[in-house]
C-alpha positions in Angstrom: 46.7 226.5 225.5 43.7 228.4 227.7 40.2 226.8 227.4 37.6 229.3 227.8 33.8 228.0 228.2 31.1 230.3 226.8 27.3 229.5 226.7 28.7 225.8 226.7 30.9 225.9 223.6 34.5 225.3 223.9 36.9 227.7 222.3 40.2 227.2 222.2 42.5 229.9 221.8 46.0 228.7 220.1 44.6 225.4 218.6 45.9 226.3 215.0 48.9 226.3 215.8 48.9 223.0 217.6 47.2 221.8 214.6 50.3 222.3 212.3 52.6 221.3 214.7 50.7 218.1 214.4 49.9 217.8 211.0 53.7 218.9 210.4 54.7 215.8 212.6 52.5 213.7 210.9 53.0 214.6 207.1 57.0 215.0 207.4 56.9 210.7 209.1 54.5 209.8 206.0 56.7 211.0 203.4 59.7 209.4 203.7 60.5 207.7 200.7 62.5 204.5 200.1 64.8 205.1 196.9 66.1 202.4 194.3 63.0 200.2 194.4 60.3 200.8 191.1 57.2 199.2 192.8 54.5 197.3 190.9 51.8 200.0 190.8 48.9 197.5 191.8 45.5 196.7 190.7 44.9 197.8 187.5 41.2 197.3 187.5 40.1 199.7 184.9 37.1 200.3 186.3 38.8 201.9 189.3 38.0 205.8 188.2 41.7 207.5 187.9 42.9 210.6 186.8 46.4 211.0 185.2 48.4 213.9 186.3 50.9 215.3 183.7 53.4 217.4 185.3 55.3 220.3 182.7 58.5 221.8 184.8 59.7 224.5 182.3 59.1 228.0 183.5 60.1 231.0 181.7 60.0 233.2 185.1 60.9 231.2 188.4 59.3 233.0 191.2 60.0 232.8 194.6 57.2 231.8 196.4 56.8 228.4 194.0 58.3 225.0 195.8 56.8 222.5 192.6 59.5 221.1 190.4 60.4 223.6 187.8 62.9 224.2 185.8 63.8 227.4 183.1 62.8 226.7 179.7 64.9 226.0 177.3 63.1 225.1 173.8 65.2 222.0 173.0 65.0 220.2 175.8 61.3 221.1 176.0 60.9 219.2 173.0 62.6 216.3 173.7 60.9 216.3 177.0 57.1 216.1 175.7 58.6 213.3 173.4 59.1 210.9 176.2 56.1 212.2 178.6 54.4 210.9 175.6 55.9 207.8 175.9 55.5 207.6 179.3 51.8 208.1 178.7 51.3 204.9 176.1 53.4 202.4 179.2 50.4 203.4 181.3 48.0 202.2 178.8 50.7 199.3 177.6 50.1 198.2 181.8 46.7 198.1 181.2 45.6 201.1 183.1 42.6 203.5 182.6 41.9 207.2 182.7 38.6 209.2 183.2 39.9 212.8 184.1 43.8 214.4 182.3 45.2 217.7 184.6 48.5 219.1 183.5 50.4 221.0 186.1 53.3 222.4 185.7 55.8 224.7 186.0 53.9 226.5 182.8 52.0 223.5 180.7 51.2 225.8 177.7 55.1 226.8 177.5 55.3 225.4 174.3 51.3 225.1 173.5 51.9 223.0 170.2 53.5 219.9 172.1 50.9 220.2 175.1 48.1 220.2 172.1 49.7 216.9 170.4 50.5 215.6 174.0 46.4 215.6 174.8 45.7 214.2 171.6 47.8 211.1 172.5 46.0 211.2 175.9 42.7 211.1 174.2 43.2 208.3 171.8 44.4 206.3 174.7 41.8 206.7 177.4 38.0 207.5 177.6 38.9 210.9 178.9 35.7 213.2 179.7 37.4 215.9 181.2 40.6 217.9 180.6 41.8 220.7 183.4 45.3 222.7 182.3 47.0 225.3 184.4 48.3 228.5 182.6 49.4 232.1 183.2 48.2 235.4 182.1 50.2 236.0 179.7 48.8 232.7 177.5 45.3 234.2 177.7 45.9 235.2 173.9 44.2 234.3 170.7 46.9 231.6 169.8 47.2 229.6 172.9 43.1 230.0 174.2 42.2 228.3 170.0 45.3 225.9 170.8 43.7 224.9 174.2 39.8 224.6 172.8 41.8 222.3 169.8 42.8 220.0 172.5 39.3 219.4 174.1 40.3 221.4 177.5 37.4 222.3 179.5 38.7 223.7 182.5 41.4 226.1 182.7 43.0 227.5 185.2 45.0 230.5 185.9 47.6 231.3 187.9 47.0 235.1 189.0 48.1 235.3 192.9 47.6 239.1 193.4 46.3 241.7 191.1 48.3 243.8 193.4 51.1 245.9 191.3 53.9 246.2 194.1 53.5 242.5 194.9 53.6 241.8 191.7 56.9 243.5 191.1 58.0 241.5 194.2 57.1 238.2 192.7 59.3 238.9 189.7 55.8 238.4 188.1 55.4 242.2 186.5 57.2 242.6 183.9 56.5 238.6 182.4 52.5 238.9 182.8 51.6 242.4 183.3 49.8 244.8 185.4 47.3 243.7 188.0 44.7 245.4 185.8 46.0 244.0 182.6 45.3 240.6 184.1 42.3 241.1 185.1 41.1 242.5 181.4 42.7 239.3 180.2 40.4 237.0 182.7 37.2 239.1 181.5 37.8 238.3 177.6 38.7 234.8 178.3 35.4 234.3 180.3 32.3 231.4 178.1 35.7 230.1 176.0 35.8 227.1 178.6 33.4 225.3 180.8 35.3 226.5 184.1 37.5 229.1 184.3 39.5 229.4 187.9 41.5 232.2 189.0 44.3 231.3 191.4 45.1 233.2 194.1 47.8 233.3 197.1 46.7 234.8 200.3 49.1 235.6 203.8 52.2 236.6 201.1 54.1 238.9 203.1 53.7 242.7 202.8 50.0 241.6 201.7 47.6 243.8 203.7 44.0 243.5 204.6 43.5 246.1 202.3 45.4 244.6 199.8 43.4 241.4 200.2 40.5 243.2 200.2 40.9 244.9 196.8 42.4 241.4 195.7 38.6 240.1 196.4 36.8 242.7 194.8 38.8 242.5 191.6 37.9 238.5 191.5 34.2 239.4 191.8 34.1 242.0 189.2 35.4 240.0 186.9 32.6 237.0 186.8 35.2 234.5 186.8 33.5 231.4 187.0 35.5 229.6 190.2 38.4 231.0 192.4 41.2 228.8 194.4 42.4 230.6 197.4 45.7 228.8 198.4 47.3 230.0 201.9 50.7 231.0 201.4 52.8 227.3 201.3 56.5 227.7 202.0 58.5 224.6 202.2 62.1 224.6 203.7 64.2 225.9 200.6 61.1 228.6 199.6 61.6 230.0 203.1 64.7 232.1 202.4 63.8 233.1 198.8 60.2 234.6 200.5 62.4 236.1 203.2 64.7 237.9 200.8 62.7 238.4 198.1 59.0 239.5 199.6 59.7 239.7 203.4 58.3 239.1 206.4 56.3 236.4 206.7 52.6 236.9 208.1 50.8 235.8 211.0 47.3 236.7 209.8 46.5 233.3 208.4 43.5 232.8 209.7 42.4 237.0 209.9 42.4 236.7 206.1 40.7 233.6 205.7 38.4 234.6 207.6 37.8 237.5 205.5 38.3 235.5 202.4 35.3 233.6 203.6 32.8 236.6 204.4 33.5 238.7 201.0 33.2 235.8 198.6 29.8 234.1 200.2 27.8 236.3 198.2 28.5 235.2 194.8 30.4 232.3 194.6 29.6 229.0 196.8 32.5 226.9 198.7 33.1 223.6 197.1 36.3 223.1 199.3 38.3 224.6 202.0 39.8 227.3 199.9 37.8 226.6 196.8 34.9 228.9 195.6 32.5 228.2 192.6 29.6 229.5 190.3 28.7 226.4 189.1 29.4 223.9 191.7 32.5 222.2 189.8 35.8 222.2 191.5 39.0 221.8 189.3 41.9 222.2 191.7 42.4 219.4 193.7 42.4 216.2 192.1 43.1 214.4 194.9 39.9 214.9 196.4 37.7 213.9 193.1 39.9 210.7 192.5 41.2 208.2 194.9 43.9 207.6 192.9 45.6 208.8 190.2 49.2 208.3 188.2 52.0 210.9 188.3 53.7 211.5 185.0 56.6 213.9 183.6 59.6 214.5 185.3 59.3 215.0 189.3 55.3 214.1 189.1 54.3 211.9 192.4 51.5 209.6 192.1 49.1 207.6 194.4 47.7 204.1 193.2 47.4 201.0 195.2 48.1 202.8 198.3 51.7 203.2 197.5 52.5 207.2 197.3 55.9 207.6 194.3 57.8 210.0 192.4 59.4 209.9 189.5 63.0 211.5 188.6 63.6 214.9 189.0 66.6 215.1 187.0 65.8 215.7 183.6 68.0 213.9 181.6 67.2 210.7 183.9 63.6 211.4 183.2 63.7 211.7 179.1 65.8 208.7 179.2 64.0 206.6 181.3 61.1 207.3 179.9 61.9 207.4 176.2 63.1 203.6 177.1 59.5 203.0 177.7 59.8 202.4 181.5 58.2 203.9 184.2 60.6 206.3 185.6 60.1 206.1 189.3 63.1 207.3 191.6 60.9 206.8 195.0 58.2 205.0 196.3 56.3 204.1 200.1 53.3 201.8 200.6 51.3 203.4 202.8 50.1 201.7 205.9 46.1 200.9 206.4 46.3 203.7 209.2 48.2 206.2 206.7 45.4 205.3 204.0 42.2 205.8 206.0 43.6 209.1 207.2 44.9 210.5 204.0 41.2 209.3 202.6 39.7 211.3 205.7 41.6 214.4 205.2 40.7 214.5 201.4 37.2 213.7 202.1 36.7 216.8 205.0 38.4 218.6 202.5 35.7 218.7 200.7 34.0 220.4 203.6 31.6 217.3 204.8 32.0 213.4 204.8 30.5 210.4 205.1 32.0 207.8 207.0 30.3 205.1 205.6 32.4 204.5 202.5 35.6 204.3 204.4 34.6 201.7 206.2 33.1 199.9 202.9 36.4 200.5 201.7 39.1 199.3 204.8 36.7 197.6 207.0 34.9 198.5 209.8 38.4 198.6 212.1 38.7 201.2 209.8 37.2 203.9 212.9 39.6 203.2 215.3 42.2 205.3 213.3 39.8 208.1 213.4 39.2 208.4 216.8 41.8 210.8 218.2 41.2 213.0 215.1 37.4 213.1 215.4 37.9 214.0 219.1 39.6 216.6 218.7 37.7 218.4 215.8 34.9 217.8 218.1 36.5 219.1 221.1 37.6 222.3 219.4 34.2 223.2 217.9 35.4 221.9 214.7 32.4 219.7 213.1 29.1 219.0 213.5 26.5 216.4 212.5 23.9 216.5 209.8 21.6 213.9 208.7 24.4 211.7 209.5 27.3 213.6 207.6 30.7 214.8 209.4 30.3 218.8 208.2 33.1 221.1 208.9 32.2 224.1 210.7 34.0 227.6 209.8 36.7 226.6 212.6 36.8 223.4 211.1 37.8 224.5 208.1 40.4 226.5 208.9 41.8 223.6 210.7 41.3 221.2 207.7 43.3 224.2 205.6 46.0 224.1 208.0 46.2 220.4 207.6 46.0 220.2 204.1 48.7 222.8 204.3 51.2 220.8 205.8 50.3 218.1 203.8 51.4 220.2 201.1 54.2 221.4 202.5 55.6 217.9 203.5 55.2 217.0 199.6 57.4 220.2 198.6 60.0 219.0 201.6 59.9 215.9 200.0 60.6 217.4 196.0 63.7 219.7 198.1 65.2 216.9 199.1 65.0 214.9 195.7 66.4 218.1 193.8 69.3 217.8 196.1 69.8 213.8 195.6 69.5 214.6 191.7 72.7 216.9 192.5 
């Protein structure tokens, strides 16, 4: 790595890379999960805000690029499996936990829009719920599903576009399920004041994705008034790698030239509210894990965080409905995270947000808390990476780059993780 000094600032050239590298190290040694074991999920204060993540895996069009747990729909076992995520739902609330905040992931959640309606409803009788985030795709941006959706009390929806680009598209498998770029981005106009957020998400460093490309991408987003957009990096885990290669090509090394980009075009109308988050109004749906500390995992291959202990439930599918129709919680994998892992997953989430204070972190771990955040603040320091304000940790531009790469590979390491827990299913 080659230090240059310039009018006393350092810049280092190759510090991204040595970034991953470590937050790949890192992530990979946290998640390794000990099977066999269903832990006791911890305190169950309920006035410990959580959020409960539901997790759909049916997918009527698998694309390539996708590491989450998914599986292809089939209507009947769809069925049977919202019947015991229901029931899965109640043994939270049977264990005395609490709920402020429902977001269903998926796979597609609105595959079958009538059990996802009933399924909220059973979430909302159970908790005091006061806000409800769904994921979607273009093609449910229709009369029937958006009245279905309003029915159930969700407020934030969020789409998953990833390029309005036509020859990506095709490349995705994603053309002929959803449409034209340009059909897509009618859809987003006419679904625009139906919710109180609507986010477009969006994939950028896909291969065979040009600056141009990107550009167009950007300008498409803004001329729709959508109210917030997600800009993921391109995540590829160890299985996605070879469908990517064979399927879109190439991969790209113009990370960080297309953030960068990402960064300058959208300033003008929408404000960051995370690393790769952008907003009209401030709210920012995406990442749970940053507005909750903790939250349950539910559905078939969901992973949770409560207590400090990180688990999964089954991935196979069968296992899952008949676990969970039994009434018990149908964990297949669980670690307690160390005090070290714990104030640096609570760091990450926090500069994820794009500043921090420190202050509650040690409220919350002690004041020995610090010395687990020494290396990392050195070396976010050292690389021009943050900066003080009235006593907040604020990521600079470089900084958040770095914090992207980091959260990333955290990402990654979770879709490592699901890989090898489709392959122990088998």
């Amino acid at each position: 790595m080659k230090i240059l000094k310039t009018g006393g600032i350092l810049i280092l050239f190759g510090a991204g890379a040595i970034v991953a590298r470590a937050a790949r190290f890192k992530m990979n040694r946290v998640m390794q999960f000990q099977g066999g074991i269903t832990p006791s999920l911890g305190d169950v204060d309920p006035a410990k805000p959580r959020l409960l993540y539901i997790h759909v895996p049916f997918c009527r069009n698998l694309c390539p690029y996708c590491s989450f747990h998914r599986v292809p729909f089939d209507e009947g076992l769809c069925r049977a499996y919202f019947q015991s995520l229901r029931r899965e739902i109640l043994s939270y609330k049977e264990a005395g936990f609490d709920f402020r905040s429902v977001y269903v992931g998926g796979g597609t959640p609105t595959v079958l829009v009538e059990e996802l309606e009933e399924t909220l409803g059973v979430v909302r009788s159970s908790f005091p719920i006061r806000e409800v985030s769904v994921e979607t795709n273009p093609d449910h941006l229709d009369e029937e599903h958006l009245k279905a959706l309003k029915r159930a009390g969700v407020d934030r929806l969020s789409v998953g576009i990833q390029s309005f680009d036509d020859d990506i598209l095709r490349a995705m498998g994603r053309f002929d399920r959803y449409g034209s770029g340009s059909r897509t981005a009618e859809a987003i106009r006419n679904a625009i004041g139906q919710f109180e957020t609507l986010n477009a998400d969006m994939i950028f460093n896909l291969p065979a994705q040009t600056a141009d490309v990107l550009a167009r991408d950007i300008e498409t987003l803004i001329a729709t008034g959508v109210d917030q957009i997600t800009y993921y990096p391109l995540m590829v885990s160890d299985s996605a790698r070879d469908r990517i290669l064979r399927d879109l090509g190439s991969l790209s090394h113009r990370e960080s030239e297309f953030y960068r980009t990402i960064l300058r075009r959208l300033s003008s109308s929408y404000r960051a509210s995370s690393v790769w988050c952008f907003s009209k109004n401030g709210k920012m749906i995406d990442e749970y894990i940053v507005n909750y500390d903790e939250y349950a995992g539910t559905g078939s291959g969901a992973i949770g965080y409560l207590g400090g202990i990180c688990y999964a439930n089954a991935f196979g599918l069968e296992e899952y409905i008949e676990r969970a129709g039994r009434g018990e919680f149908p964990i297949m994998a669980s670690r307690r995270f160390s005090r070290g892992d714990r104030v640096l997953y609570d760091f990450l989430m926090r500069l994820f947000a794009l500043d921090t204070d420190l202050s509650p972190l040690s409220e919350k771990y002690g004041p020995e808390s610090g010395r687990h955040l020494l290396l990392p603040l050195f070396l976010l320091r050292l690389s021009g990476g943050i900066r003080r304000e009235d006593g907040n940790i604020v990521l600079t531009e470089r900084g958040r780059y770095f914090t992207l790469i980091m959260m990333r590979e955290f990402f990654n390491s979770v879709n490592n993780f699901r890989d090898y827990c489709r392959a122990e299913k088998n």
